[in-house]
C-alpha positions in Angstrom: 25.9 -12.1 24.5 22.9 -13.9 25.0 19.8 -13.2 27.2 17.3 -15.8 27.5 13.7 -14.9 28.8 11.4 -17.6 30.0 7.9 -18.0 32.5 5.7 -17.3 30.3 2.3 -18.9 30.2 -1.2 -18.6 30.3 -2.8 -17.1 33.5 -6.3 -16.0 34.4 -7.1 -12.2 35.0 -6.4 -11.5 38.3 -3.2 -13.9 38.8 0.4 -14.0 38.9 3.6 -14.9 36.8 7.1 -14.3 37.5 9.3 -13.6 34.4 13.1 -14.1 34.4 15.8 -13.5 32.2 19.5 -15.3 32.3 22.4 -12.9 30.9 25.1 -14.5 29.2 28.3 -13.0 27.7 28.3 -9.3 29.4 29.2 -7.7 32.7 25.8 -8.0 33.9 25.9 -6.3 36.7 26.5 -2.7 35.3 24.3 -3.3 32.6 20.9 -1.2 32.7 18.0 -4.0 32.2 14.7 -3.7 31.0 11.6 -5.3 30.0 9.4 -4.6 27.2 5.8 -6.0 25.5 4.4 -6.5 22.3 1.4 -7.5 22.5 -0.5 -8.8 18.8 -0.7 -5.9 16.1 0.5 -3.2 18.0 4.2 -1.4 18.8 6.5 -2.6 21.1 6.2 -0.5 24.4 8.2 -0.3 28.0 7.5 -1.9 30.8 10.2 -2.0 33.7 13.7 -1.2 33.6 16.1 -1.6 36.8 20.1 0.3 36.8 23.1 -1.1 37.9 22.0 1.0 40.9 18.6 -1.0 41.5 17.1 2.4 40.3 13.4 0.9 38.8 11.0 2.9 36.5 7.7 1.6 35.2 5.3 2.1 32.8 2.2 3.9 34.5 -0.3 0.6 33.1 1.7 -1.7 35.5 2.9 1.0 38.1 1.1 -1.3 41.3 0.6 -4.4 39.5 4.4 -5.8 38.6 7.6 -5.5 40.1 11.5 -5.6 38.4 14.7 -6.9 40.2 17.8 -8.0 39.8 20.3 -10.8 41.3 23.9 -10.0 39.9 25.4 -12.8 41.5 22.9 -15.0 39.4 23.1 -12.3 36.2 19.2 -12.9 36.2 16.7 -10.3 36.2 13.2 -10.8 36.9 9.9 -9.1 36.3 7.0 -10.4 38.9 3.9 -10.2 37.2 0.5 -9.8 39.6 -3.2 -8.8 39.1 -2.7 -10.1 35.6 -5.2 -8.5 33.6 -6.2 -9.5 29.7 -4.5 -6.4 28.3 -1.6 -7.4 29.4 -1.2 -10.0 26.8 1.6 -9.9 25.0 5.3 -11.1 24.1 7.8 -9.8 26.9 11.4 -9.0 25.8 13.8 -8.6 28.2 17.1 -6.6 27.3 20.3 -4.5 28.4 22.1 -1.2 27.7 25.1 0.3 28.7 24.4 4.0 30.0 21.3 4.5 28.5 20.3 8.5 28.1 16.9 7.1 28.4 16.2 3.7 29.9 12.9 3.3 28.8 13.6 4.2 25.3 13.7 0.7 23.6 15.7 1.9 20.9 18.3 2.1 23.3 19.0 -1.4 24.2 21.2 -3.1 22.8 21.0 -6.7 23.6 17.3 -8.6 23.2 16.1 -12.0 24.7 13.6 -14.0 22.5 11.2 -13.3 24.5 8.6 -15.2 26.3 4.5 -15.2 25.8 2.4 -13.8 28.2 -1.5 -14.6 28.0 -4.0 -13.6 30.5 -7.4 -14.7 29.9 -10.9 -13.0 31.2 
């Protein structure tokens, strides 16, 4: 299984960024698919996670602001990144589960992209 995030970059406060992530290796489309964030010295945290269903949570800091989906025919899933602001620097990890209790429990997931850098300046 592979998952390989990429579309990261740096970005001024205020602007955009779409982040996608190529599955490899799994039956993508019943797969439970999340992003996450680390951003320098601090825990990993959720971001967005999008069911087999197209059933989407996100975290309350970028509830408004980004947006998850999901092509199964392309086994991609994507994370649209708008009104970009410097907090939301970070590493973004993209990653699957299978039935979840929890999807925005990171512990959960089993499979991890390498993630891709995120840098929003002020």
């Amino acid at each position: 299984v592979q998952l390989q995030a990429y579309g990261g970059g740096l970005v001024q406060a205020g602007g955009s960024l779409r982040l996608s992530c190529a599955a490899s290796g799994l039956p993508f489309s019943v797969y439970v698919m999340g992003w996450f964030r680390q951003a320098p010295g601090k825990d990993r945290e959720f971001v967005s996670t999008i069911s087999a269903r197209d059933r989407i949570n996100h975290a309350d800091s970028v509830e408004g602001r980004f947006t998850i989906s999901r092509d199964n025919a392309k086994n991609t899933v994507y994370l649209q990144l708008n009104s970009l602001k410097p907090e939301d620097t970070a590493v973004y990890y993209c990653a699957a589960a299978f039935g979840p209790s929890n999807p925005m429990d990171g512990n959960l997931y089993v499979y991890w992209g390498q993630g891709t850098l995120v840098t929003v300046s002020s």
